[in-house]
C-alpha positions in Angstrom: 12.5 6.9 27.0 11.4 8.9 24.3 8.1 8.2 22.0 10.3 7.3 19.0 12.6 5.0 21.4 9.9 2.9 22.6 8.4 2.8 18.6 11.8 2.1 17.8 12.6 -0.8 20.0 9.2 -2.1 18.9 9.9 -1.7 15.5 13.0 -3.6 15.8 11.3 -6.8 18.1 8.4 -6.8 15.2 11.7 -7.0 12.4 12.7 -10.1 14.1 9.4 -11.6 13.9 9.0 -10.7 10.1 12.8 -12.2 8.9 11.2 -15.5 11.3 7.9 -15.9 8.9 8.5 -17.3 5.6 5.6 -16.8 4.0 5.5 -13.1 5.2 8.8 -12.5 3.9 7.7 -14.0 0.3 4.5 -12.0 0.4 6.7 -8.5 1.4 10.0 -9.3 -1.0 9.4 -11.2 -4.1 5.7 -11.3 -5.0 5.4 -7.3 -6.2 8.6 -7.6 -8.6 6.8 -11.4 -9.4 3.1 -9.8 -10.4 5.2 -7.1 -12.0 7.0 -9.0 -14.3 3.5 -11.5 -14.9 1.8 -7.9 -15.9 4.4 -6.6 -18.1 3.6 -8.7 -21.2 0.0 -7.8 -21.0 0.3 -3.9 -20.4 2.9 -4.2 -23.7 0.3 -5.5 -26.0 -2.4 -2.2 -24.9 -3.1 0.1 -26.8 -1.5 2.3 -24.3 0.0 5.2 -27.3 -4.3 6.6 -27.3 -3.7 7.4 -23.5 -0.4 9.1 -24.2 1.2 6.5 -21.6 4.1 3.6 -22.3 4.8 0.4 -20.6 7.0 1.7 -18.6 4.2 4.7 -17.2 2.0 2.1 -16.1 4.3 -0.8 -14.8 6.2 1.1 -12.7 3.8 3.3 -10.6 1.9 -0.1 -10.7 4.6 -1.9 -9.3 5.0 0.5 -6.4 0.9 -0.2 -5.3 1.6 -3.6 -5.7 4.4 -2.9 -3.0 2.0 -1.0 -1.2 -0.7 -3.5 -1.1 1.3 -7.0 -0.6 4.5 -5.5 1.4 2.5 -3.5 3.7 -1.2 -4.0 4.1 -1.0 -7.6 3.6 1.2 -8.5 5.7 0.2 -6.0 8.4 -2.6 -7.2 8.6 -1.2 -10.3 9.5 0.9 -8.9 11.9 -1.9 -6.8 13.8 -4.2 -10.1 13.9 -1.0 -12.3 15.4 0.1 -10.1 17.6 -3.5 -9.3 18.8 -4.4 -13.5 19.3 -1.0 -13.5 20.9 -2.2 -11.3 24.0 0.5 -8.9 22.4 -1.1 -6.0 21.7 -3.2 -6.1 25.4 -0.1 -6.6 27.4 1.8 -3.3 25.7 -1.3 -1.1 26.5 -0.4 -1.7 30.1 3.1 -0.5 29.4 4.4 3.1 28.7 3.3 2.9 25.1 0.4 4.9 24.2 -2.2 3.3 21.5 -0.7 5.1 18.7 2.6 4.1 19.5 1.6 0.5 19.4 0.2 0.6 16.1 3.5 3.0 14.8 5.4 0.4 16.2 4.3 -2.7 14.8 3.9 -1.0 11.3 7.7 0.7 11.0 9.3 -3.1 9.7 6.6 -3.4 7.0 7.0 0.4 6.4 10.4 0.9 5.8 10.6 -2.4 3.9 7.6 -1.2 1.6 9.4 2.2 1.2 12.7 0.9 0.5 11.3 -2.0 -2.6 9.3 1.2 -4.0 13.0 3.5 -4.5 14.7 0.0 -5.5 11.8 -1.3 -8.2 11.2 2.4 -9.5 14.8 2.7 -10.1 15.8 -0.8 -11.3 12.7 -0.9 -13.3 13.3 2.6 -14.9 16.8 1.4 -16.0 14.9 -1.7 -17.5 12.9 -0.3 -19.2 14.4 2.7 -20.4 12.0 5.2 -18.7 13.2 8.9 -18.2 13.4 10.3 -14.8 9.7 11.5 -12.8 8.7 14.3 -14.3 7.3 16.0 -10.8 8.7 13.8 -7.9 7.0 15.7 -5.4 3.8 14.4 -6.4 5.2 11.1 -7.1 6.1 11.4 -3.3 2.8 12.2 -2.4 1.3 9.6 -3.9 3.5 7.1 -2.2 3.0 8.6 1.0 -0.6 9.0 0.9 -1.0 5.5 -0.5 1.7 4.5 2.6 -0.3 5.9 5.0 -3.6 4.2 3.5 -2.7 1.2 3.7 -1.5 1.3 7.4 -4.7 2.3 8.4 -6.7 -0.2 6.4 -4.5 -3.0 7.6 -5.5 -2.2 11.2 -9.0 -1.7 10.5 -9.1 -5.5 8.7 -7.1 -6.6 11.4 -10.5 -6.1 13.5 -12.8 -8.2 10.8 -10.1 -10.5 11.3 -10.2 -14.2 13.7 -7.0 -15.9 12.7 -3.6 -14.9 11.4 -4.1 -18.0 8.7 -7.5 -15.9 7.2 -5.8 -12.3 6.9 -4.8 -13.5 3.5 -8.9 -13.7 2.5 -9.8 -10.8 4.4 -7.1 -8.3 2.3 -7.7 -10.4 -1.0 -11.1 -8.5 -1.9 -9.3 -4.9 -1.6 -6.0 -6.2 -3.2 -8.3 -7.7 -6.1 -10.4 -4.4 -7.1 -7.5 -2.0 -6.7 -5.4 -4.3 -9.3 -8.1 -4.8 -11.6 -9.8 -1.0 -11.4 -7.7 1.4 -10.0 -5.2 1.5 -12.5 -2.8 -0.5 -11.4 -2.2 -2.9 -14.5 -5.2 -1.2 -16.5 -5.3 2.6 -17.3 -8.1 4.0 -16.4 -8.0 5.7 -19.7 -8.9 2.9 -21.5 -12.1 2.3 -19.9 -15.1 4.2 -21.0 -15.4 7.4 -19.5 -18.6 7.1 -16.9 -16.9 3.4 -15.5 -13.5 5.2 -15.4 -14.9 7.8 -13.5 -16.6 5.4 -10.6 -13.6 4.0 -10.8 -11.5 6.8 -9.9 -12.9 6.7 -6.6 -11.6 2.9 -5.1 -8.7 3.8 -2.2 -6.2 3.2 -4.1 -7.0 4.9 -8.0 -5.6 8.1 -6.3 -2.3 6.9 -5.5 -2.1 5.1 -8.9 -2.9 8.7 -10.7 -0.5 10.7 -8.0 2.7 8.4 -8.7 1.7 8.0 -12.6 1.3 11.8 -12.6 4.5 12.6 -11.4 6.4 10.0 -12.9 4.9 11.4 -16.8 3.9 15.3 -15.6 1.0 15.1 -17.6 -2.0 16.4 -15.4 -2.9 19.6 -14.0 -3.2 21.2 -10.8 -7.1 20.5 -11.1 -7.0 16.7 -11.5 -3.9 16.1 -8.6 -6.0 17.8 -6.6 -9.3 16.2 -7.3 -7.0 13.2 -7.0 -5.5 14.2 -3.3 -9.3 15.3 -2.0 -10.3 11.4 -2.8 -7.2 10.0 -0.9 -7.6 11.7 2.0 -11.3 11.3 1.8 -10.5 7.7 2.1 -8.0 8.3 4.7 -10.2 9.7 7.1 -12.5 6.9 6.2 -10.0 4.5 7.3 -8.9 6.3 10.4 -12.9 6.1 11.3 -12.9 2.6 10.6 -9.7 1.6 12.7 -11.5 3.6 15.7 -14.1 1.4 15.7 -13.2 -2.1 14.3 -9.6 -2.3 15.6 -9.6 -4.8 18.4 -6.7 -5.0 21.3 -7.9 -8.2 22.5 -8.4 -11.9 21.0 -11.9 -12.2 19.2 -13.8 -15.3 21.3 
């Protein structure tokens, strides 16, 4: 059996688990399109025309991190801490899997589930609000995949800070409350002053809020997508170090 088989089949047992968990399913479906919709009265009454940005340039690609940060690294994090408590994870690693496989494997449901509500909210919600087609999609697709693969990698590495399934929704509520409030994600960072905007600019997740934005509206330049995609994978090699040496295969005592 091939690498991607065995992922796969994982993938597929880890599926199953997900449609079984209520709350899970809640988190992944309906909260993003929910927090959305809460936002989108307050983002309306900015002063967003100074920023050369319109509801629709900021709720979308803010929509998309919220998938990114409830759909995936929420309730990955979840599933890493279960499956670990379960005696999971430990009985897999004596198994054909390799390590990375195990971790590809439990994240593809919460992957392709966070990739799918990203095409259907930036395409229902450009219809809604009347917002033209991205500008550069291929930096729009870099954002989303550098923001995908993120927060993968921070979901494991809380999964090791983690004791209990039940407290994986307080470990991921610090991150999921900065990004929302200061990477961009219902606030421009245009609108703060510039030296806060600027410290702000380097959270995890204000690069893949200024990579989707900026391709959805094609207003920056090579310099600034690139200052952008040297902070996100700064931050992804961060995390990678960080799953290396918090991630934990066995129950925490």
């Amino acid at each position: 059996m091939t690498a991607l088989a065995r992922m796969t089949a994982l993938g597929r047992a880890e599926l199953t688990l997900l449609g079984r968990n209520r709350t899970a399913l809640f988190t992944a479906l309906a909260l993003p399109a929910l927090m959305t919709f809460s936002f989108s009265t307050a983002v309306r009454e900015m002063d967003l025309e100074a920023a050369g940005l319109t509801a629709a340039t900021v709720l979308l690609p803010g929509s998309i991190v919220l998938v990114l940060l409830f759909a995936v690294y929420s309730t990955l994090t979840g599933a890493y801490v279960a499956r670990r408590e379960e005696l999971v994870l430990k009985r897999l690693r004596t198994g054909e899997l390799s390590d990375l496989e195990i971790l590809a494997g439990t994240a593809l449901p919460a992957v392709v589930t966070g990739l799918a509500q990203c095409v259907l909210l930036a395409v229902g919600g450009a219809l809604a609000l009347d917002a033209p087609a991205p500008a550069s999609p291929l930096l729009m697709i870099a954002g989303v995949v550098l923001g995908m693969t993120l927060v993968v990698a921070l979901a494991a590495a809380s999964s090791g800070l983690t004791r209990t399934s039940e407290t994986a929704q307080l470990t991921v509520l610090p991150l999921v409350l900065v990004s929302a409030l200061g990477s961009g994600v219902v606030a421009p960072l245009e609108l703060f002053p510039d030296r806060l905007a600027s410290a702000l600019e380097l959270l995890p997740m204000s690069p893949v809020v200024a990579l989707i934005r900026d391709g959805w509206t094609g207003g920056a330049d090579a310099g600034e997508s690139l200052k952008h995609l040297a902070v996100g994978l700064a931050w992804a090699l961060i995390t990678v170090f960080a799953v290396r040496r918090w991630f934990r295969w066995e129950p925490r005592r």
